[in-house]
FIPASE-610738 format. One line per 2 residues: their letters; for each residue x, y, z of N, C-alpha, C. Coordinates in steps of 0.05 Angstrom, whole numbers, plus 5000, padded with zeros to 4 digits. Atoms other than C-alpha are relative to their C-alpha. Layout:
REM residues N
a) X/Y/Z/X/Y/Z/X/Y/Z ~ ...;
***
This chain:
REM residues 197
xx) 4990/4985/5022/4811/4936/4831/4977/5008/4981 ~ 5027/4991/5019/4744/4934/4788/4981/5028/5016;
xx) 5023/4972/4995/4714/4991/4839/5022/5026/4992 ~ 4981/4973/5009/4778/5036/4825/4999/5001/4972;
xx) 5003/4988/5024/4770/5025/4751/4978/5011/4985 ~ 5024/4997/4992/4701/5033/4760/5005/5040/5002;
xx) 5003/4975/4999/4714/5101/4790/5025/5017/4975 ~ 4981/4991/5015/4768/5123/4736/4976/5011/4974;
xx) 5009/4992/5027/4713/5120/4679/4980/5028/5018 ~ 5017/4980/4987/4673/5170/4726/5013/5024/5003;
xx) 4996/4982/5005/4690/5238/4722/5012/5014/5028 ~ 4991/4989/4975/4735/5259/4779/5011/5018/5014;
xx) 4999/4970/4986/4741/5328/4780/4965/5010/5007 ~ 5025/4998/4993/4669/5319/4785/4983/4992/5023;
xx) 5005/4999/4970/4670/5287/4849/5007/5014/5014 ~ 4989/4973/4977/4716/5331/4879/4985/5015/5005;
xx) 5013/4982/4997/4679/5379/4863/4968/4994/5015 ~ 5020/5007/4978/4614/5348/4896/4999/4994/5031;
xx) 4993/5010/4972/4657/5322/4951/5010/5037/5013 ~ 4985/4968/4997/4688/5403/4960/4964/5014/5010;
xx) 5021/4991/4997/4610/5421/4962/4980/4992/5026 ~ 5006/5009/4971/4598/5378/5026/4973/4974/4988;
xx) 5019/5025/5011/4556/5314/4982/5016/4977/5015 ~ 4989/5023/4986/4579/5262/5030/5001/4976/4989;
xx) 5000/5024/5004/4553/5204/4986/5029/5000/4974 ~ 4971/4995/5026/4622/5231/4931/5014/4987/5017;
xx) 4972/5002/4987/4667/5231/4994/4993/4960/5013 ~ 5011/5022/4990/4631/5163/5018/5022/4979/4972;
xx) 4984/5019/5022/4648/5135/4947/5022/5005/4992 ~ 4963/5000/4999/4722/5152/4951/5013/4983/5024;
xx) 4981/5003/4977/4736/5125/5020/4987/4973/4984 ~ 5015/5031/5011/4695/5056/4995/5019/4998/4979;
xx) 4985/5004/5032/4740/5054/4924/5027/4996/5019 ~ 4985/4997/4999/4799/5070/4962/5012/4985/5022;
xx) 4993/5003/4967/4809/5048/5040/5008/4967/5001 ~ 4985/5019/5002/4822/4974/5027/5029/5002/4988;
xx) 4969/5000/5013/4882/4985/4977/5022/5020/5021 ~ 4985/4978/4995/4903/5050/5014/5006/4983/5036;
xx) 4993/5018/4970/4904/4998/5083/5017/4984/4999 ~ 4978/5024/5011/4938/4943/5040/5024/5013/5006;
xx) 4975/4996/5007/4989/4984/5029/5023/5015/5024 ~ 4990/4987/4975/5003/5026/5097/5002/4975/5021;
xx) 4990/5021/4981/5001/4946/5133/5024/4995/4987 ~ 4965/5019/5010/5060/4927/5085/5020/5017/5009;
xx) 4971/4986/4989/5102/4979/5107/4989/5009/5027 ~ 5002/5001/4968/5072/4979/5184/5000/4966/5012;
xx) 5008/5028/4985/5064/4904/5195/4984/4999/5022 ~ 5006/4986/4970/5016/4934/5247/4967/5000/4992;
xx) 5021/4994/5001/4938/4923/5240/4994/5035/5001 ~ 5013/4973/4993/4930/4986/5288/5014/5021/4984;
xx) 4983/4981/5016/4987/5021/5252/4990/5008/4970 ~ 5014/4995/5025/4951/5012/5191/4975/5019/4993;
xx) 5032/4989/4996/4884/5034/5213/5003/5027/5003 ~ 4995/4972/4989/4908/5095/5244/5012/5013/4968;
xx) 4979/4985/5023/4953/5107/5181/4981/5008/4971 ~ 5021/4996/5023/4892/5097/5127/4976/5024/5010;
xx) 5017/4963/4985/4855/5158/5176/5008/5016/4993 ~ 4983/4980/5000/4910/5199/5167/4996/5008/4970;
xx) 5003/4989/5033/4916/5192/5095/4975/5008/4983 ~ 5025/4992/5008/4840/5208/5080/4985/5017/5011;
xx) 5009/4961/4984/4838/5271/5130/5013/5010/4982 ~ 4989/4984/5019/4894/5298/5085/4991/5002/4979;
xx) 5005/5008/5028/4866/5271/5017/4976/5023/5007 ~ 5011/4982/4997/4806/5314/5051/5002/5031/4996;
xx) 4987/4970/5005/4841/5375/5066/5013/5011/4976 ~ 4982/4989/5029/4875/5373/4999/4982/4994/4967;
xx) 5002/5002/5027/4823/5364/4948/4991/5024/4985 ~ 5006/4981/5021/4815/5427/4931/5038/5005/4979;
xx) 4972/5001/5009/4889/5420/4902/5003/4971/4976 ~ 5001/5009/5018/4867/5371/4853/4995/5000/4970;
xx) 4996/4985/5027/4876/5386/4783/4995/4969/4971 ~ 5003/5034/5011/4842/5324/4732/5019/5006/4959;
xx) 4975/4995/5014/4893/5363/4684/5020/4984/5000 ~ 4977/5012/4994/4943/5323/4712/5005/4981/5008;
xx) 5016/5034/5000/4911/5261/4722/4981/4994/5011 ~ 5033/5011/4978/4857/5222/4742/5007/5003/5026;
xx) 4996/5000/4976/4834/5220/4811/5018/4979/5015 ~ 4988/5022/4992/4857/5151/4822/5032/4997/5001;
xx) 4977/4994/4994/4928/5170/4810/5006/5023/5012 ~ 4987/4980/4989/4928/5229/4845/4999/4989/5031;
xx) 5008/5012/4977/4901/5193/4910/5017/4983/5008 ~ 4977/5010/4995/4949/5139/4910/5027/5005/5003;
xx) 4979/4999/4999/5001/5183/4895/5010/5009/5031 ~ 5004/4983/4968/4986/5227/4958/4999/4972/5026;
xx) 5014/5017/4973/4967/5161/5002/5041/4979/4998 ~ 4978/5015/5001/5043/5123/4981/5019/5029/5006;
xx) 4979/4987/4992/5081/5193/4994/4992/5007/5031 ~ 4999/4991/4971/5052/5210/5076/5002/4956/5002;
xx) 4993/5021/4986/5052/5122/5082/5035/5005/5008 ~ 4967/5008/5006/5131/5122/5056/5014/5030/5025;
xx) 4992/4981/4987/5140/5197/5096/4997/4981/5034 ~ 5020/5010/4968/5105/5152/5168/5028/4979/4998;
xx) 4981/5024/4990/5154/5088/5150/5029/5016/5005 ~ 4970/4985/4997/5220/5136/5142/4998/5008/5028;
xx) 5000/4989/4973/5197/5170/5203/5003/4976/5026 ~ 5003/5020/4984/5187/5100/5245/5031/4982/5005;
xx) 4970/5006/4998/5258/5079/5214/5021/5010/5014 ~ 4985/4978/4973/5286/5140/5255/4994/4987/5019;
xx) 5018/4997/4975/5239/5126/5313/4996/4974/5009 ~ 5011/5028/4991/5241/5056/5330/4982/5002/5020;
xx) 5011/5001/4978/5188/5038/5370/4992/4962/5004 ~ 5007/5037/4996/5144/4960/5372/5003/4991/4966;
xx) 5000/5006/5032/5169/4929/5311/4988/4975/4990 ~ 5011/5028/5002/5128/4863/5323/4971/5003/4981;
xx) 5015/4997/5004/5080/4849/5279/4968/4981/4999 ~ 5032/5008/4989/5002/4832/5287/4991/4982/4978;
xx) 5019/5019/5016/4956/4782/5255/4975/5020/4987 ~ 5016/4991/5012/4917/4814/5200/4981/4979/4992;
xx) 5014/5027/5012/4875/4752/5185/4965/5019/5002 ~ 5027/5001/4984/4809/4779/5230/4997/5036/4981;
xx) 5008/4985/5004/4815/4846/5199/4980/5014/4980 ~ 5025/4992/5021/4753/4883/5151/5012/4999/4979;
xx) 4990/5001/5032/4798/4897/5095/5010/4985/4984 ~ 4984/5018/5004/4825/4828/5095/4988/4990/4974;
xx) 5010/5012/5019/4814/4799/5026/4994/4974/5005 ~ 5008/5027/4986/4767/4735/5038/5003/4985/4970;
xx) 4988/5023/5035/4789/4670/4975/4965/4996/4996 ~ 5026/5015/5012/4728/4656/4943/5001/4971/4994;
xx) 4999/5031/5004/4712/4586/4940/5029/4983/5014 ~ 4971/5009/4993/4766/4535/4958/4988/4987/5024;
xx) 5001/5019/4981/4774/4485/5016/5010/5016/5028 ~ 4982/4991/4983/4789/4506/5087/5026/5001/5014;
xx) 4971/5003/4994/4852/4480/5089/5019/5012/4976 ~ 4982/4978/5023/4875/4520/5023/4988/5025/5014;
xx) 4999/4977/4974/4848/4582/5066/5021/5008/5020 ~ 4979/5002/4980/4892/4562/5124/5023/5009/4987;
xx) 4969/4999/5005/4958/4551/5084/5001/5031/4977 ~ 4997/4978/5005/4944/4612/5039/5003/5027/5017;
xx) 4998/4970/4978/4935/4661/5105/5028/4984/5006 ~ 4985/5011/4989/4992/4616/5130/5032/5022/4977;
xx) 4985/4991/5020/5034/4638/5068/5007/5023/4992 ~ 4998/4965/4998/5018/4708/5063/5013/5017/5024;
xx) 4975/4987/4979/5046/4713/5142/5020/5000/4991 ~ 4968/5003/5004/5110/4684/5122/5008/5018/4984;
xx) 4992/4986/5019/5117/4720/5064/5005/5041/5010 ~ 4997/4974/4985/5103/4787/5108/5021/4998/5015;
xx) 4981/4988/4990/5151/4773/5157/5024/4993/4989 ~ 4979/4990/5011/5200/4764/5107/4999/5024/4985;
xx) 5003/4982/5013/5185/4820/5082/5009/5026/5004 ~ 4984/4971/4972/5196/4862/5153/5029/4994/5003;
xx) 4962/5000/4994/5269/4834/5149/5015/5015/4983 ~ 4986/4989/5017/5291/4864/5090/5016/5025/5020;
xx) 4998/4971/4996/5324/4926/5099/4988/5028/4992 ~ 5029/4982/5007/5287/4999/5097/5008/4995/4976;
xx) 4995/4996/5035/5314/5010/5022/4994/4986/4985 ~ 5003/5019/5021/5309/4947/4997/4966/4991/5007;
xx) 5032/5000/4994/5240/4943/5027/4978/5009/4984 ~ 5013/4964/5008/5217/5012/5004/4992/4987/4971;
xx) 4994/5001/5024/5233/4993/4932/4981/4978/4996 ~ 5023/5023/5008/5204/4914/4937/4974/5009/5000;
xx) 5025/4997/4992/5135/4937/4964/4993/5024/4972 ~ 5011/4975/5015/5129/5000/4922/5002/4985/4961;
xx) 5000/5012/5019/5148/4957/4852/4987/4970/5000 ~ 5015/5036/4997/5119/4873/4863/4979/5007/5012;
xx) 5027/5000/4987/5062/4900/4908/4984/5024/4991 ~ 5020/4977/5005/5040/4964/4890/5000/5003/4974;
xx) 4997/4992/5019/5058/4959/4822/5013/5016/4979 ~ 4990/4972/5017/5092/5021/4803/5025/4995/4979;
xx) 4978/4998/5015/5135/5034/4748/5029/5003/5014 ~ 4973/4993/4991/5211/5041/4755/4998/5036/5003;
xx) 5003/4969/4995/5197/5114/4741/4987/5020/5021 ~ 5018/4991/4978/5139/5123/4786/5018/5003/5025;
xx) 4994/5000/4975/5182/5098/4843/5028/5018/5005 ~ 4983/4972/4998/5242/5148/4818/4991/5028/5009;
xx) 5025/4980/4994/5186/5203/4824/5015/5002/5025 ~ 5009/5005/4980/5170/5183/4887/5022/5012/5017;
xx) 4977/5003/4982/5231/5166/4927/5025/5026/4983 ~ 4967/4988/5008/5287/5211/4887/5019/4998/5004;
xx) 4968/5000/5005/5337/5178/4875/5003/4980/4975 ~ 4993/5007/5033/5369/5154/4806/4984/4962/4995;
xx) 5018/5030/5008/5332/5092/4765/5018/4983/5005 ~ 4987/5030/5005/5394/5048/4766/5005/4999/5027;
xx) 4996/5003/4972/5395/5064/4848/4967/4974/5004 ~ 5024/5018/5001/5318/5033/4839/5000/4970/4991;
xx) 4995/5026/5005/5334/4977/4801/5007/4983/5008 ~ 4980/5007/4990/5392/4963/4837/4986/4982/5028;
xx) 5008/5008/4972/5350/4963/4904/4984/4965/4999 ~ 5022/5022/5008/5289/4918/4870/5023/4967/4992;
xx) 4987/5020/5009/5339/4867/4848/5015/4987/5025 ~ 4991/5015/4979/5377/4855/4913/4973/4999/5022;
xx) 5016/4999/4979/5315/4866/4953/4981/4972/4997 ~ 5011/5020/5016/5283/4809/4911/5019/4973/5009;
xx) 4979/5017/4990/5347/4766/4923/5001/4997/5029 ~ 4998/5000/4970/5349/4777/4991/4978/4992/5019;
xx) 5030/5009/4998/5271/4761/5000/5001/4970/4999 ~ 4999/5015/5003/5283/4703/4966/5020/4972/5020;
xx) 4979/5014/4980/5348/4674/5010/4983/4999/5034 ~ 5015/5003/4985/5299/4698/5067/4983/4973/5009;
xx) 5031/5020/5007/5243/4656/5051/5007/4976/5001 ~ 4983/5035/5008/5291/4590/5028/5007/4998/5033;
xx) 4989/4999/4975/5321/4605/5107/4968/4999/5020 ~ 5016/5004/4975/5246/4606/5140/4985/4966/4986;
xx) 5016/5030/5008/5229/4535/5093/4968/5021/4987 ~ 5029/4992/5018/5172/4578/5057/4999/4989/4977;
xx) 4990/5012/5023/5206/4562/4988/5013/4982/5002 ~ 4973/5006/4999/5249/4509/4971/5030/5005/4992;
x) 4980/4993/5004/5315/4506/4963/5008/5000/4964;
***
């Protein structure tokens, strides 16, 4: 988070515009700021290393093709980038909800973007990667809606508003979702022995 606030005080119609001019080390320092969070967030709604990988490509060919459509009128870069990288993820998971295909999901432990604990014992390592599976594949049980909503509010942060934006549909449908999606997480979790009872 300190390199994205990092790039916020930096002038980001001013990269564009260097990155639009073909200065590779702009477009270099966007995919570096950005490609961990923007992976974080395309594994929570793929449970899928490769699904991820492939999916954080996708979203930074388009972020490519589209920055001449950036306007620092209308916000910083850092929210225009996320907004674009959470509307083709959430467009890829709707589409996969149609499209069932392998819904098993992979061990992110080994992967580059994995956040490594500073300090600490190797057995608080263990049970924290241990903890973060569980917590993922309760996460893939939810349902899409109530999913959509947890990940996009507890993990990504967003406002109630942002995620009305987003998704369109009414705030007390959002609330509604976040609140049983939260409950239902939780009865999850008590049913795999993650939490107690």
């Amino acid at each position: 988070m300190e390199a994205v606030k990092a790039l916020a005080t930096v002038n980001g119609a001013d990269l564009v515009r260097r990155c639009r001019t073909g200065d590779g080390t702009a477009w270099e320092e966007i995919v570096t700021t950005f490609s961990r969070r923007i992976f974080n967030l395309a594994y929570r709604f793929t449970s899928s290393v490769e699904a991820a990988e492939d999916l954080t490509q996708e979203v930074f060919i388009r972020i490519y093709r589209t920055l001449d459509q950036y306007d620092a009128k209308q916000g910083d870069l850092s929210n225009w980038l996320m907004r674009l990288a959470r509307n083709l993820i959430i467009d890829d998971y709707r589409h996969r909800q149609r499209n069932p295909q392998d819904s098993y999901a992979e061990d992110v432990e080994e992967h580059s973007f994995h956040l490594k604990a500073i300090g600490g014992s190797m057995q608080k390592e263990m049970e924290r990667r241990e903890l973060a599976r569980q917590v993922q594949e309760g996460i893939d049980k939810l349902p899409t809606d109530l999913r959509t909503c947890v990940i996009l509010r507890d993990i990504e942060e967003l406002s109630y508003l942002e995620i009305v934006e987003l998704l369109k549909i009414p705030e007390g449908t959002v609330k509604s979702r976040i609140n049983r999606g939260r409950i239902e997480l939780a009865k999850i979790l008590r049913r795999m022995r993650v939490v107690n009872m």
